[in-house]
TIMI-770573 format. One line per 10 residues: number of its first residue (from 0); their letters; for each residue x, y, z of C-alpha. Coordinates in pm, whole numbers, plus 50000, padded with zeros to 5 digits. Each point is the difference from the previous one (the first is absolute). Layout:
N
NUM = a = X Y Z ~ ...
***
This chain:
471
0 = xxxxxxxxxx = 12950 21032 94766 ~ 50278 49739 50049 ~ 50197 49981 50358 ~ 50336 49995 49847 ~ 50224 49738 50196 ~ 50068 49666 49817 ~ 50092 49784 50334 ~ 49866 49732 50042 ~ 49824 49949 50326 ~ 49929 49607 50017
10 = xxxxxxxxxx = 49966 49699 49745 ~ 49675 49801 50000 ~ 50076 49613 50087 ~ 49715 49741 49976 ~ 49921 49779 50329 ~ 50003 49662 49871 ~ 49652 49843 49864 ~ 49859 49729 50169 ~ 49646 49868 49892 ~ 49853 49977 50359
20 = xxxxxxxxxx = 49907 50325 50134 ~ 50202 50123 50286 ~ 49846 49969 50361 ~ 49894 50250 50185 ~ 50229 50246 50232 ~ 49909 50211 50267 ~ 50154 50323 49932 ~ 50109 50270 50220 ~ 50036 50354 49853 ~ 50148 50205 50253
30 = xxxxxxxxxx = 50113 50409 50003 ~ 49768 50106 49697 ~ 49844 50287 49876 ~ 49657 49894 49958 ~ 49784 50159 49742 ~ 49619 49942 49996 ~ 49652 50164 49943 ~ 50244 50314 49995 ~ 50115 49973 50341 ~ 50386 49924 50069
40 = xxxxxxxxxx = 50077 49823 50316 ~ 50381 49833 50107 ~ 49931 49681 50112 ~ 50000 49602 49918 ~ 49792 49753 49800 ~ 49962 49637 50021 ~ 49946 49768 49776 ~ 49809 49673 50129 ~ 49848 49726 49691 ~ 49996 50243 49687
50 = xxxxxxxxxx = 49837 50282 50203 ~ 50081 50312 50215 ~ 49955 49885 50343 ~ 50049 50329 50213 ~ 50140 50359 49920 ~ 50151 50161 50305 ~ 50241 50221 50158 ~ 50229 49753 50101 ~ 49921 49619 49976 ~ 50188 49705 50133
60 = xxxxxxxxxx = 50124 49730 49729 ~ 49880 49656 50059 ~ 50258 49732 50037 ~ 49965 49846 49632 ~ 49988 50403 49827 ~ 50208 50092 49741 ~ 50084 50349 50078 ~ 50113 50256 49786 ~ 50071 50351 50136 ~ 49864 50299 49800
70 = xxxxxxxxxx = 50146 50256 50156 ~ 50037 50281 49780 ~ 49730 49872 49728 ~ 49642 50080 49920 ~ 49781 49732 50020 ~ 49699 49978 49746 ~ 49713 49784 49833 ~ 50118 49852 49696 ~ 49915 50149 49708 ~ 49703 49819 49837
80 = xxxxxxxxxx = 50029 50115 49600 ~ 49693 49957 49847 ~ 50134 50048 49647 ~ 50227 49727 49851 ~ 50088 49824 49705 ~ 50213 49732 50065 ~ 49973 49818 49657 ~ 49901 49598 50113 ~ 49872 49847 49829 ~ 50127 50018 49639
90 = xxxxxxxxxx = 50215 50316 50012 ~ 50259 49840 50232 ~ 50310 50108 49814 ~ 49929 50352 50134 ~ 49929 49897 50360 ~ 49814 49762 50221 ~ 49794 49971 50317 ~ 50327 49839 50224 ~ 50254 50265 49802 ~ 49736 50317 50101
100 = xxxxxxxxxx = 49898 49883 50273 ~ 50355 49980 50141 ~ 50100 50337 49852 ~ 49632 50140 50190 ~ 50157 49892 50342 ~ 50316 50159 49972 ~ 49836 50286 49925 ~ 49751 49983 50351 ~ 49671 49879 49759 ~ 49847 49702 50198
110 = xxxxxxxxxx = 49672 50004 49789 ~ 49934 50042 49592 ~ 49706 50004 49821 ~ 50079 49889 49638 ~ 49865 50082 49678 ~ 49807 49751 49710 ~ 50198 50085 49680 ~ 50189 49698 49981 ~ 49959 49694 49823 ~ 49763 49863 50023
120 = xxxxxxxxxx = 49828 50311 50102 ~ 49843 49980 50361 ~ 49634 50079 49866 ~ 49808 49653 50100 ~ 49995 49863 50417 ~ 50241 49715 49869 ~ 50262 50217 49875 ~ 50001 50192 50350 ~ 49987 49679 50217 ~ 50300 49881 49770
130 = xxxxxxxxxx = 50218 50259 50072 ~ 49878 50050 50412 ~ 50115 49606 49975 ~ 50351 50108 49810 ~ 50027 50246 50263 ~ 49973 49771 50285 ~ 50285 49801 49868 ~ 50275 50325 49961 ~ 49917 50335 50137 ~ 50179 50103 50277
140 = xxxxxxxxxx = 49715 50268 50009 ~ 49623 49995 50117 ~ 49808 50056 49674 ~ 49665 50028 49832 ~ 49950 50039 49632 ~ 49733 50220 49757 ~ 49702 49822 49818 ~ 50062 50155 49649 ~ 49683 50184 49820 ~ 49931 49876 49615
150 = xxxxxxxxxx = 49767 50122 49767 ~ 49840 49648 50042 ~ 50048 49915 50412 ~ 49726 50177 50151 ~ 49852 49680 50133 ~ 50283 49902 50109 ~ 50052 50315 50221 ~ 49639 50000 50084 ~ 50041 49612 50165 ~ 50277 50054 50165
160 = xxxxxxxxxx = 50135 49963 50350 ~ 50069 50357 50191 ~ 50264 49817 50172 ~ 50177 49842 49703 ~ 50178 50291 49888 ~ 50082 50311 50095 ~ 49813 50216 49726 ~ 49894 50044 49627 ~ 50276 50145 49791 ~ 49886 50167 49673
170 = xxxxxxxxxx = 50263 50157 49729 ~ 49770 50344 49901 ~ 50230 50003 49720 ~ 50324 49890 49840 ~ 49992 49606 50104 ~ 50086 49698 49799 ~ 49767 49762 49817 ~ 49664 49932 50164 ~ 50080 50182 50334 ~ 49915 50369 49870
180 = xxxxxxxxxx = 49653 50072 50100 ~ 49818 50214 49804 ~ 49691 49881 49958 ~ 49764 50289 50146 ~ 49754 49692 50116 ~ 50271 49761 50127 ~ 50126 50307 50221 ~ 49647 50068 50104 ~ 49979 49676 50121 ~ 50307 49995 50169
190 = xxxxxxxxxx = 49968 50320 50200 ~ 49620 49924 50099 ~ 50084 49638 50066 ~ 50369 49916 50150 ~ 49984 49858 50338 ~ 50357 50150 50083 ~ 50180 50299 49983 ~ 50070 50081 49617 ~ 50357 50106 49903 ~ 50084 50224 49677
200 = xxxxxxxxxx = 50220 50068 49768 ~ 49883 50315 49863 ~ 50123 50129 49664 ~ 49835 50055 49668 ~ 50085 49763 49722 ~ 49897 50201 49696 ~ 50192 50311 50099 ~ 50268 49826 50098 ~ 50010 49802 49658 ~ 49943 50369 49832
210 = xxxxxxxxxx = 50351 50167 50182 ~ 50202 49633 49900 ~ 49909 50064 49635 ~ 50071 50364 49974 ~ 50300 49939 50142 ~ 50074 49695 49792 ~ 49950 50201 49701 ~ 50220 50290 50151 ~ 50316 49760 50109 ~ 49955 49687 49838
220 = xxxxxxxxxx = 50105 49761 50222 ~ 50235 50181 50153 ~ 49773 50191 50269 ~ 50191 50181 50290 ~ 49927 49825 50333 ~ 49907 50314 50193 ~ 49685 50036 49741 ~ 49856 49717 50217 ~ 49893 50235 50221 ~ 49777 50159 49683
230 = xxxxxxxxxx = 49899 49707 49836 ~ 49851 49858 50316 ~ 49886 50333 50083 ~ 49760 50135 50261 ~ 49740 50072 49826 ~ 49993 49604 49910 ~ 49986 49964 50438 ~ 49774 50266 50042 ~ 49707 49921 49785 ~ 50053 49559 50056
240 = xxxxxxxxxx = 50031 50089 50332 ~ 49652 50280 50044 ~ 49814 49699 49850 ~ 50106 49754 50228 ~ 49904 50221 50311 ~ 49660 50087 49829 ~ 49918 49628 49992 ~ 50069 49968 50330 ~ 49791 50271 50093 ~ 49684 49873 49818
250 = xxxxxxxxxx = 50078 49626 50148 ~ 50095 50056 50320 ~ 50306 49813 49916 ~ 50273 49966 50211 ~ 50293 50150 49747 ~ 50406 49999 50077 ~ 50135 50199 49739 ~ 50358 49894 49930 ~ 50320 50203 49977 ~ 49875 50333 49924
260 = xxxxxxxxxx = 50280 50204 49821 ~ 49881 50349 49938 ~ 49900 50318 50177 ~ 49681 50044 49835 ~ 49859 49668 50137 ~ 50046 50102 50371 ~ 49674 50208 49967 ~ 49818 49732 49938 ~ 50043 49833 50320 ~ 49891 50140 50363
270 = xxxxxxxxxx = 50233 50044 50245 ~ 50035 49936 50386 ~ 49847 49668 49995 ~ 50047 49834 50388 ~ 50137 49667 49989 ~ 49712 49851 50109 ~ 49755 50146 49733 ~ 50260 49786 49759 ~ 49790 49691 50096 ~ 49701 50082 49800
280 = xxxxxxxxxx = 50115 50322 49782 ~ 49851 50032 49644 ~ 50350 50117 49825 ~ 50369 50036 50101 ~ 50344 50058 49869 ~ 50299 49872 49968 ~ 50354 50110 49899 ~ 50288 49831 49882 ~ 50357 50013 50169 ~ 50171 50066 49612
290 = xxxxxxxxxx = 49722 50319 49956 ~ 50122 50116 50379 ~ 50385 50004 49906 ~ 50033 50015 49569 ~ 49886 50295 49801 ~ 50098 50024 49662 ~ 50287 50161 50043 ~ 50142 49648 50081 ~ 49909 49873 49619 ~ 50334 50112 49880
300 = xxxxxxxxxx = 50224 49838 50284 ~ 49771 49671 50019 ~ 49799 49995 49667 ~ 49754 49686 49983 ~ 50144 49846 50331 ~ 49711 50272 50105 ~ 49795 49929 49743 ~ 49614 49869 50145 ~ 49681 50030 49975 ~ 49844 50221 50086
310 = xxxxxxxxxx = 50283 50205 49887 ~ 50249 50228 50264 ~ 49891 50354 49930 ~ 50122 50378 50120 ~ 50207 50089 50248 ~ 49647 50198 50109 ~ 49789 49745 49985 ~ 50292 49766 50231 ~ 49956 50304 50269 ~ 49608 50029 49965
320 = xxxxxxxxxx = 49991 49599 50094 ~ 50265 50008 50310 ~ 49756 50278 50113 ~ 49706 49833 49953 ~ 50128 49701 50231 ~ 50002 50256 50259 ~ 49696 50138 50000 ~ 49856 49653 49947 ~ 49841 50043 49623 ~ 50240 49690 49980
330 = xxxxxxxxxx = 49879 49707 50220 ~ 50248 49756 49880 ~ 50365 49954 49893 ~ 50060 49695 49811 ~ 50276 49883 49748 ~ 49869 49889 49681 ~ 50315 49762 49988 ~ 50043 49893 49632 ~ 50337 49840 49954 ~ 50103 49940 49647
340 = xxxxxxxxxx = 50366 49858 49889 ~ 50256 50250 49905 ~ 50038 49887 49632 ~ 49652 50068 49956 ~ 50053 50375 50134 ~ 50268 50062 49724 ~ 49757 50002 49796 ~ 49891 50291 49744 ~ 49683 50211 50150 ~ 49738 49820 49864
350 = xxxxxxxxxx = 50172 49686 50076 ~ 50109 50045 50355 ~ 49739 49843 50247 ~ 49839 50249 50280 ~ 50075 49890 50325 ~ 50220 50039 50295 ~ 50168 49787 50267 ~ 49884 50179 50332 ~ 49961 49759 50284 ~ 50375 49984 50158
360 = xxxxxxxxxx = 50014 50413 50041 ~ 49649 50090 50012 ~ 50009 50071 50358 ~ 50364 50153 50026 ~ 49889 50240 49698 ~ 49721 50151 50242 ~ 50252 50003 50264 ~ 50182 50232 49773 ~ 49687 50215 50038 ~ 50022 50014 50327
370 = xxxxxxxxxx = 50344 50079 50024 ~ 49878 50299 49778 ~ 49738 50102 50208 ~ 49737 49953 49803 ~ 49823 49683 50156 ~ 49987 49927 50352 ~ 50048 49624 50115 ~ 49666 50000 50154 ~ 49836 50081 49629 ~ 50260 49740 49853
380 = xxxxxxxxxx = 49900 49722 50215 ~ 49601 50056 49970 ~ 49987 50052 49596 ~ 50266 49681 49974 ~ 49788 49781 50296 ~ 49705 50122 50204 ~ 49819 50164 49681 ~ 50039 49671 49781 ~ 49883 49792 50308 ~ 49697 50202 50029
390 = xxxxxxxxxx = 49919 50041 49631 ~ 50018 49672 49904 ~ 49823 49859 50319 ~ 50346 49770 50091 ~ 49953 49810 50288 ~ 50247 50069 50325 ~ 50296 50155 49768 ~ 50114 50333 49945 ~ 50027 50118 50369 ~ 50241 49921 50275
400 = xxxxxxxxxx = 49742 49851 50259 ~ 49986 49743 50247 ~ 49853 49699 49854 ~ 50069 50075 49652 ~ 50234 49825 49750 ~ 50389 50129 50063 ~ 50026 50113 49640 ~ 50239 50244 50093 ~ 50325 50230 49854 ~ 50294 50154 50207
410 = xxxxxxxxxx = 50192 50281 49845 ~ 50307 50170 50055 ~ 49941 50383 49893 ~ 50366 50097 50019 ~ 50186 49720 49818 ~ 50014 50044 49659 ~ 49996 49754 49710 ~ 50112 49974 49678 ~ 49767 49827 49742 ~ 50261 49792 49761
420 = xxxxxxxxxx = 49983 49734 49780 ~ 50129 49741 50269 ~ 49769 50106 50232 ~ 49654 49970 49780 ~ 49738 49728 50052 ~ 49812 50028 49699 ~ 50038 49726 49738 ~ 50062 50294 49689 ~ 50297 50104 50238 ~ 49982 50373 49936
430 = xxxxxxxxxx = 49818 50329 50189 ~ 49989 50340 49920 ~ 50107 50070 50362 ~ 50294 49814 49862 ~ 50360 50222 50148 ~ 49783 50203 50221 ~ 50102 49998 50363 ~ 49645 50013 50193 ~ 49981 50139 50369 ~ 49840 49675 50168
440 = xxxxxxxxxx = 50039 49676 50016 ~ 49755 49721 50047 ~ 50178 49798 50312 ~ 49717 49738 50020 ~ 49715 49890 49869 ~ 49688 49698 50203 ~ 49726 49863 49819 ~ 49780 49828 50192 ~ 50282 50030 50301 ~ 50276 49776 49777
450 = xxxxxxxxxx = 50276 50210 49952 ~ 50046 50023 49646 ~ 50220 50289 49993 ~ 50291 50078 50206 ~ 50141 50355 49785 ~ 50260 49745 49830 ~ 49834 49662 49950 ~ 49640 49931 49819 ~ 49892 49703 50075 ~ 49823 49721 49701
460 = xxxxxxxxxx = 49758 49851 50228 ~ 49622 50007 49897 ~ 49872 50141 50325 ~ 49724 50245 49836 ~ 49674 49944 50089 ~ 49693 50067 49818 ~ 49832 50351 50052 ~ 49637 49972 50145 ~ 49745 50226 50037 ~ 49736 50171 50254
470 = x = 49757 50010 49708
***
């Protein structure tokens, strides 16, 4: 599926650091293409104190604007991802929250939501308010962060704020140390109990420790990459991922069910959910940007730079998904952005890490989809913004209105971009996009109206501010 051309478009250059934030600008973008709430309209936006002052047809700049003309690029939302892994604390050697953060811009994400397996694991309020405080200090992105479920944290989750975090993330199956759930009580308790919306990882531990030693005693050690695929296999999604709607059912839980990666999980899900029935909807779906593009057919080219959990399946099942974004069985596209360092990667299969750096191409790979014709930009821009706005109750994000916060992308459909090493923001320098020429091009990225992306520059500055919530 690679775009052939090894040119390289443009070289990322940092703006230089300073501690202070930068002040505000009013911003001028004149001669877009603006996409919202499905509706395309040429016309201007301003930018006035970290919010969208007025959309029109044709506004005049104010003597102290900044303008920058857009002619000839689609204007969007940022992307708000609300599936990351971006390793701080205590995994820093394979990324970190200013490193991510900066790669997220460049790639038109103005908002993450980031995930508890680190260390120490997010699973008590003073790990979370730890890292919101770590965030203040670095991102370059607005950001919330996951309360992580324990066997032994269901007073914790009981007690807590609705507005500290932006939901309850459970590992179903296949989790490290303490943060696999599986006691049928604990997840009882969870699912009848969280005040949020609860996020899941849904595979099947048992089965999937079943296929690793079958295959162990088949290969030895030296299992063949594209068995991933097998080994974390669907029936292992399937039956983790059946339970986890069943609780919800019987609860009346609130359930996000992460990166679904097979065919046979779509019927489980209803389709043609409005946008505003998000709000307060029992279950949704979300897919994965890697699941959208890889099949494995791309084990033998990329072998475990693919490699994650839950595990890139058929080329059938990749088609069934893309589908199911269209008819809206998928509410949500996310990245699941797992960066790990490249020695790690070389390793053997069961030695390899799962996990994929996603942030910096996420939304140029469903670009590539469009180019296809097989999303539209309208369905882009509400599973990548509106939908995650309205699903996880965000408060004024995720839509280009007046009064809301200018958390906003521009993109340039028809100038393409090569993804090479010189050009990556990630701190494990490598991509599987890596010598793939891409259609788009991110030309600039605003988070709370600073300009933190200009389609060449990324800018260091902590100007992410911390998600909050109509709950």
């Amino acid at each position: 599926m690679g775009m052939g051309s090894q040119k390289v478009y443009y070289k990322h250059r940092p703006i230089p650091y300073h501690k202070t934030k930068t002040p505000m600008t009013t911003t001028l973008i004149s001669n877009a293409e603006i996409l919202n709430e499905g509706i395309r309209q040429q016309g201007d936006l301003l930018i006035k104190n970290g919010r969208i002052e007025q959309i029109g047809g044709q506004i005049t700049a104010p003597a102290d604007a900044k303008v920058v003309d857009a002619q000839g690029k689609l204007l969007i939302p940022g992307m708000i991802d609300d599936q990351v892994h971006f390793r701080e604390p205590g995994l820093t050697a394979k990324g970190s929250m200013a490193t991510e953060s900066r790669a997220a811009v460049a790639g038109g994400i103005t908002s993450f939501m980031e995930m508890p397996n680190v260390n120490p694991q997010t699973t008590n309020i003073e790990a979370l308010e730890a890292k919101f405080a770590r965030a203040a200090e670095v991102s370059v992105a607005n950001h919330s962060f996951y309360l992580g479920a324990t066997n032994d944290n269901l007073d914790v989750i009981k007690s807590m704020d609705p507005s500290a975090a932006c939901g309850i993330k459970i590992f179903m199956g296949a989790s490290t140390g303490n943060m696999l759930v599986d006691n049928p009580e604990t997840l009882a308790g969870i699912f009848a109990n969280a005040p949020v919306p609860i996020a899941t990882h849904c595979e099947d531990t048992p089965m999937i420790a079943a296929n690793e030693a079958a295959a162990r005693a088949k290969y030895g050690e030296a299992v063949p990459m594209h068995l991933h695929g097998e080994i974390r296999s669907r029936e292992a999604c399937i039956k983790s991922t059946k339970l986890a709607i069943e609780l919800a059912r019987k609860h009346g839980a609130r359930l996000h069910v992460l990166h679904i990666s097979t065919a046979d999980e779509l019927a489980l899900f209803e389709p043609s959910k409005s946008l505003a029935s998000l709000k307060d909807a029992n279950i949704t779906a979300e897919a994965c940007v890697h699941h959208l593009y890889y099949s494995d057919e791309d084990y033998a080219r990329l072998g475990a730079q693919i490699k994650c959990n839950p595990s890139i399946k058929t080329e059938q099942d990749r088609l069934a998904i893309l589908d199911a974004v269209r008819r809206d069985v998928i509410d949500i596209i996310a990245t699941d952005h797992a960066p790990h360092t490249w020695e790690e990667k070389q390793g053997t299969y069961f030695n390899a890490p799962s996990g994929v750096p996603l942030v910096q191409h996420a939304l140029l790979s469903l670009f590539e989809h469009y180019h296809a014709g097989a999303l539209s930009l309208e369905t882009i821009v509400q599973k990548t913004s509106h939908a995650v706005a309205e699903r996880f109750n965000l408060k004024e994000r995720g839509y280009l209105r007046e009064g809301y916060h200018a958390d906003l992308a521009l993109v340039d459909l028809n100038a393409p971009y090569t993804v090479s090493k010189d050009n990556l923001l990630y701190k494990c320098q490598w991509s599987p996009w890596e010598g793939q020429t891409l259609r788009s091009t991110i030309a600039g990225t605003w988070v709370g109206g600073h300009h933190v992306f200009d389609g060449q520059n990324a800018s260091q500055q902590p100007v992410g501010q911390r998600l909050s919530f109509n709950r």
